[in-house]
LUMTOR-561337 format. One record per residue (C-alpha): z, x, y; residue in one letter. Coordinates in pm, 1 decimal, padded with zeros to 6 digits, m for minus. Each point is the difference from the previous one (the first is absolute). Layout:
<nodes>
Z X Y a .
...
</nodes>
This chain:
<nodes>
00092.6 00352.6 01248.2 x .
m00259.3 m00202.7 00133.9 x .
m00055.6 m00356.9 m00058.5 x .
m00325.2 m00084.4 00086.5 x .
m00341.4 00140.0 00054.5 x .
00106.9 00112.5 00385.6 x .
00251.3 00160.8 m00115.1 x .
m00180.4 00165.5 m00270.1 x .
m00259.1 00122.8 00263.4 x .
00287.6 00091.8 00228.4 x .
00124.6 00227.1 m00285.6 x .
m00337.3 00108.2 m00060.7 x .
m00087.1 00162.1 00407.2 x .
00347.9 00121.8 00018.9 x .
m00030.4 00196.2 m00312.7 x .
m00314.8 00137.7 00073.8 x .
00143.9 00097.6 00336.8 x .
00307.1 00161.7 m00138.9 x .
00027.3 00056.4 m00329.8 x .
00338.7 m00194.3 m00088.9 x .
00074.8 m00287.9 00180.1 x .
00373.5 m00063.0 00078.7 x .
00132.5 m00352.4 00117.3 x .
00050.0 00198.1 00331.9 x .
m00404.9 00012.3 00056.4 x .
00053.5 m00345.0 00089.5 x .
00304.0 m00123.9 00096.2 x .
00105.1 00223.5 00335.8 x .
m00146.5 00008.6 00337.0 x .
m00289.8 00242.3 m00088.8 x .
m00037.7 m00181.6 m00356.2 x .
m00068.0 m00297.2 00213.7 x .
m00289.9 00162.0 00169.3 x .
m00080.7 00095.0 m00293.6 x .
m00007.1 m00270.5 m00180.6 x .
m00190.6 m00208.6 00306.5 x .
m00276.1 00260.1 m00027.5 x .
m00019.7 m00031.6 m00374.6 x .
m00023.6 m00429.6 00040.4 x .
m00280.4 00053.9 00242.9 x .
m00217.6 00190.2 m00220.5 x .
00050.4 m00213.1 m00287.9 x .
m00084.1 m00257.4 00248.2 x .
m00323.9 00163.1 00092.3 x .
00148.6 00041.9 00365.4 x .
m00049.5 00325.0 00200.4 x .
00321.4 00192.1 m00110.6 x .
00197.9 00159.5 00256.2 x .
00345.5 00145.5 00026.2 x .
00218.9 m00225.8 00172.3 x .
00342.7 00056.0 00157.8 x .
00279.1 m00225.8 m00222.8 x .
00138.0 m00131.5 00372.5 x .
m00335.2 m00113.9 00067.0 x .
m00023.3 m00139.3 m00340.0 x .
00269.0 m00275.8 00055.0 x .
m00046.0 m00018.8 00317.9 x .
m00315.3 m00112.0 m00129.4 x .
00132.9 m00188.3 m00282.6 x .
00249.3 m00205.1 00236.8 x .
m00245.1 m00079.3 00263.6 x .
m00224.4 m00171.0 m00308.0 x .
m00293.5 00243.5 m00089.5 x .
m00096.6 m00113.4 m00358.1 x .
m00095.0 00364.1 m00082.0 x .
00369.8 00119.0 00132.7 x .
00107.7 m00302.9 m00188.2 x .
m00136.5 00075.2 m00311.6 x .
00129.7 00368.2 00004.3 x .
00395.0 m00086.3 00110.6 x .
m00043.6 m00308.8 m00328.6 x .
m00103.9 00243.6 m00262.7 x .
00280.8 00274.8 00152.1 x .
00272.6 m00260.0 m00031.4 x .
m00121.3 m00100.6 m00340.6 x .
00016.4 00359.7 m00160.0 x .
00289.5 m00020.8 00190.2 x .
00135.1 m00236.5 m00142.4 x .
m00103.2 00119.1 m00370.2 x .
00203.4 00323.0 00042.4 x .
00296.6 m00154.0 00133.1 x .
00011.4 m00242.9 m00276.7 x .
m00082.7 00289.9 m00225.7 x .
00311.8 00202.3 00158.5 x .
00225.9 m00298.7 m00041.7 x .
m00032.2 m00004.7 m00345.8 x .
m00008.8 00368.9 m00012.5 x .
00365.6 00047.7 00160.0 x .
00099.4 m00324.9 m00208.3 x .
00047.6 m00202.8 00391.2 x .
00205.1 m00280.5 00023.6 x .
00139.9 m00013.6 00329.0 x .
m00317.8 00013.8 00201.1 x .
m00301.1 00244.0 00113.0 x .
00043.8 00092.8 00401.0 x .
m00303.2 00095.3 00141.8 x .
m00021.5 00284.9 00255.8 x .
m00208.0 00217.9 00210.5 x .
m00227.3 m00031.0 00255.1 x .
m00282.8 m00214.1 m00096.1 x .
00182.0 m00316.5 m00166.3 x .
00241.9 m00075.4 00355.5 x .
m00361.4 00017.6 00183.7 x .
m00195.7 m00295.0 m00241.7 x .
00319.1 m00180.3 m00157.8 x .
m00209.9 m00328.2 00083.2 x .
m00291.0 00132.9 m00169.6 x .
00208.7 00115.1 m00277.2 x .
00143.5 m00323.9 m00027.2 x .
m00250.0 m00170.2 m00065.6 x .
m00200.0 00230.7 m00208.5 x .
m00046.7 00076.3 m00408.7 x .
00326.8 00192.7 00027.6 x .
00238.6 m00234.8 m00146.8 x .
m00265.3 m00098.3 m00266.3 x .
m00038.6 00355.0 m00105.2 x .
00307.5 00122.7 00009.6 x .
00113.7 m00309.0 m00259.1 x .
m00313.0 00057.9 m00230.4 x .
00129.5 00214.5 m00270.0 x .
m00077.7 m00234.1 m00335.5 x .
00346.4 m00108.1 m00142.7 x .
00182.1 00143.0 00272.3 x .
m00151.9 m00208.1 00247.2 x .
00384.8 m00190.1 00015.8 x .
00178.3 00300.9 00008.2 x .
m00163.2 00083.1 00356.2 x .
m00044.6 m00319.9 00134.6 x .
00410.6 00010.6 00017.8 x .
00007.0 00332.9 00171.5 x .
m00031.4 m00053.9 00399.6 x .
m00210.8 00202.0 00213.1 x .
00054.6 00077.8 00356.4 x .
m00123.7 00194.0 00257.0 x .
00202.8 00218.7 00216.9 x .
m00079.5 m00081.2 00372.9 x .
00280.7 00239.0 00131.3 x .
m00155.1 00357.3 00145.9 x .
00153.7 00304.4 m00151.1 x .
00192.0 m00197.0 m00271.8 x .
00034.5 00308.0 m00210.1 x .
00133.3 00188.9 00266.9 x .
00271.8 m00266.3 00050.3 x .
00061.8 m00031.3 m00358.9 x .
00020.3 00395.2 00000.8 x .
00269.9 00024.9 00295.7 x .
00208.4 m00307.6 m00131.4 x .
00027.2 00193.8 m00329.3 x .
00088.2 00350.8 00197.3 x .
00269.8 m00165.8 00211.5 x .
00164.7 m00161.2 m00295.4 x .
00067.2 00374.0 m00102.0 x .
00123.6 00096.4 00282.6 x .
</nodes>
């Protein structure tokens, strides 16, 4: 859901654009585009699709309007991973993967992830126990996937 009047708007252009809007508009490579194109018009910038490479490329070589996009991606990131956690009853830790968190685990870092992701009312305790990590390792699933196959061999 959103939680402010960005977010609201955000909601608003991507709804109009596509009828429903799934979490997946935004956070994925082409949500990222997405999403950057959506910022810039409610910033009353020319709005142009942009690559998500050249997005955090951006974003890590300082452009405030990169910037701004990658923030507000990690903090609705950070929303529904909190919002998962507490879904699947987490305890253990959430593991980020895929490719766009390895690429801007600075930026993530110091983003509105944490914050978000521990701002669900009373449960705001709950989550702040439950670690989150990013996975750094390439094709992690894939390892995961033949560990598990040799082990029934």
């Amino acid at each position: 859901a959103p939680t402010d009047e960005v977010e609201a708007e955000l909601l608003h252009r991507l709804a109009a654009r596509h009828g429903r809007v799934s979490i997946e508009r935004i956070l994925s490579g082409a949500g990222l585009d997405e999403l950057h194109e959506c910022l810039q018009a409610i910033e009353g910038r020319p709005a142009e699709s942009t690559p998500s490479a050249r997005i955090t490329a951006a974003a890590l070589a300082g452009d405030p309007a990169a910037l701004r996009t990658v923030d507000r991606f990690c903090a609705i990131f950070g929303s529904v991973a909190g919002d998962l956690a507490l879904a699947y009853g987490a305890t253990g830790g959430v593991l980020v993967a895929g490719g766009i968190a390895p690429r801007i685990v600075g930026l993530l870092q110091a983003s509105a992830f944490r914050s978000r992701f521990e701002a669900k009312g009373r449960f705001r305790d709950y989550l702040a126990a439950i670690p989150s990590r990013v996975i750094m390792r390439p094709y992690a699933a894939l390892l995961g996937a033949a560990r598990a196959a040799a082990m029934l061999c």
